[in-house]
TITOR-589203 format. One record per atom (N, C-alpha, C): residue in one letter; x, y, z. Coordinates in steps of 0.001 Angstrom, whole numbers, plus 500000, padded with zeros to 6 digits. Example, Ala and Ser with C-alpha at 12.3 -4.5 7.8 and 13.67 -1.06 7.14 Angstrom:
<rozas>
a513190494310507800
a512300495500507800
a513200496700507800
s512850497750507080
s513670498940507140
s512900500030507870
</rozas>
This chain:
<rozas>
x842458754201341728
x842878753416342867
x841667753101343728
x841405751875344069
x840390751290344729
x840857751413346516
x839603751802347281
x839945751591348303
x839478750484349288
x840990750319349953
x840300748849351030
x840246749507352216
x839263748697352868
x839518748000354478
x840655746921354741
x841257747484355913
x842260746253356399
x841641745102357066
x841756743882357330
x841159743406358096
x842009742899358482
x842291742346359807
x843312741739360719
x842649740971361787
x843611739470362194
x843097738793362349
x841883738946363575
x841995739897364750
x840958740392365654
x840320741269365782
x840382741859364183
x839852742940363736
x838949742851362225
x838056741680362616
x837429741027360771
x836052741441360901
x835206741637359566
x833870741373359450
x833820739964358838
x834792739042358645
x834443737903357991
x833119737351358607
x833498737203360049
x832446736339360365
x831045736692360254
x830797737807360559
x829338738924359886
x828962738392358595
x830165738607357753
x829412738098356583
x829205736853356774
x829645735877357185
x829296734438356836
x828119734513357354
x828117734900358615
x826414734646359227
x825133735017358179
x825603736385357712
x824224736889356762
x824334736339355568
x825486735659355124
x825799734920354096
x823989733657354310
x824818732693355374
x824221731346356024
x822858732143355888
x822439733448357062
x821094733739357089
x819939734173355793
x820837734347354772
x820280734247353539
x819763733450352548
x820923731825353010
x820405730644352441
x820995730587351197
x822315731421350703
x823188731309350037
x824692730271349751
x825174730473348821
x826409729428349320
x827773730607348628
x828535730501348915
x829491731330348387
x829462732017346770
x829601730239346046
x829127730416345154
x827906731962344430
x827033731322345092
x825562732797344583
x826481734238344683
x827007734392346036
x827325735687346728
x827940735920345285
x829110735571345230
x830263735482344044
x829312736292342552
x828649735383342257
x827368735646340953
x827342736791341246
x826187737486342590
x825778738533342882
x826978739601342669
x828295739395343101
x829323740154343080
x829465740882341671
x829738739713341321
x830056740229339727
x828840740713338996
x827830740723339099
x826196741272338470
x826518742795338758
x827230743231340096
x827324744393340198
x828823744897339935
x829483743741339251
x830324744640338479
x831879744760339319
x831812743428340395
x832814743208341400
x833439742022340753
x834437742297340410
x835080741245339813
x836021740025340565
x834764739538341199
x835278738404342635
x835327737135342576
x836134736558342446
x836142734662342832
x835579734247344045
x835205732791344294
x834979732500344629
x835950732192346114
x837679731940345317
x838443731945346308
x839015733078347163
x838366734410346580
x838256735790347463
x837616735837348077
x836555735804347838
x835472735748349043
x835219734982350264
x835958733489349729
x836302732934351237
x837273733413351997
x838453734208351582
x839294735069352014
x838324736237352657
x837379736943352037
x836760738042352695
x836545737265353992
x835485735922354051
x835274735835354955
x836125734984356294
x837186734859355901
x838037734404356656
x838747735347357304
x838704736670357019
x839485737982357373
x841088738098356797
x841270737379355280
x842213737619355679
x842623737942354399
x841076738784353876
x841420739841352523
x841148741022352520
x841764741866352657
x841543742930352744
x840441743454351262
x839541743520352075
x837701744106351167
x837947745700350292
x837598745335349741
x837322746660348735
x836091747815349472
x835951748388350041
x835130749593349988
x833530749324348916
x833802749274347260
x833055749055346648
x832315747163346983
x833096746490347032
x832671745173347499
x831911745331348523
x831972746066349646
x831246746055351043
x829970746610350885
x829771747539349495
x828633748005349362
x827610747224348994
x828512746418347585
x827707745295346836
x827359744159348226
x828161744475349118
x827515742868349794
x826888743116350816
x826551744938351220
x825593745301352129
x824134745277351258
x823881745703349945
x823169745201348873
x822575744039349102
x823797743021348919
x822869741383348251
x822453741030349479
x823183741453350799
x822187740646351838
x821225741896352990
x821020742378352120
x819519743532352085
x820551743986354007
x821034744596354022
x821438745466355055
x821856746308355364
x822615746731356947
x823376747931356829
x824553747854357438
x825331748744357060
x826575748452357643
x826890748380359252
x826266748764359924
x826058748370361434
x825766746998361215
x825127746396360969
x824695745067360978
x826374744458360701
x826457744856359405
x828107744291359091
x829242744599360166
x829191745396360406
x830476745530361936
x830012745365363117
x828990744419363184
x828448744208364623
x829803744014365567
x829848744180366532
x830666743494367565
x832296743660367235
x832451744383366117
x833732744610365762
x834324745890366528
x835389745318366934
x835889746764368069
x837523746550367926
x838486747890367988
x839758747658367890
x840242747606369378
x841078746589369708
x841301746888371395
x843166746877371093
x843598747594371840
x844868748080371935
x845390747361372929
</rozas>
């Protein structure tokens, strides 16, 4: 059993990723490639879901995509906060 992150709609890293996505000079497409090189078996139409928030991410995916865009997971949950 694989584990996710929830993501909800005021509660996403989508937009994180898109930025380091953009700041990489990638297009979905590549990310996708990169995904699967490590063995993430991701479409293209998931990943715009990752980054739309409104797929709940795999654990192992978050690693591969702290990986391809050389970072850390602080970087990835910048500014992400749960407010009640």
């Amino acid at each position: 059993m694989s584990q996710k992150l929830r993501q909800i709609r005021d509660v996403s890293i989508g937009g994180n990723l898109r930025k380091l996505r953009k700041e990489a000079h990638m297009t979905q497409e590549q990310v996708v490639a990169q995904l699967q090189l490590r063995n993430q078996p991701t479409t293209r139409s998931t990943y715009s879901q990752i980054e739309s928030g409104t797929y709940n991410i795999r654990i192992s995916e978050l690693v591969a995509l702290a990986e391809i865009f050389h970072t850390d997971y602080n970087t990835i949950f910048d500014g992400v906060s749960y407010k009640k």
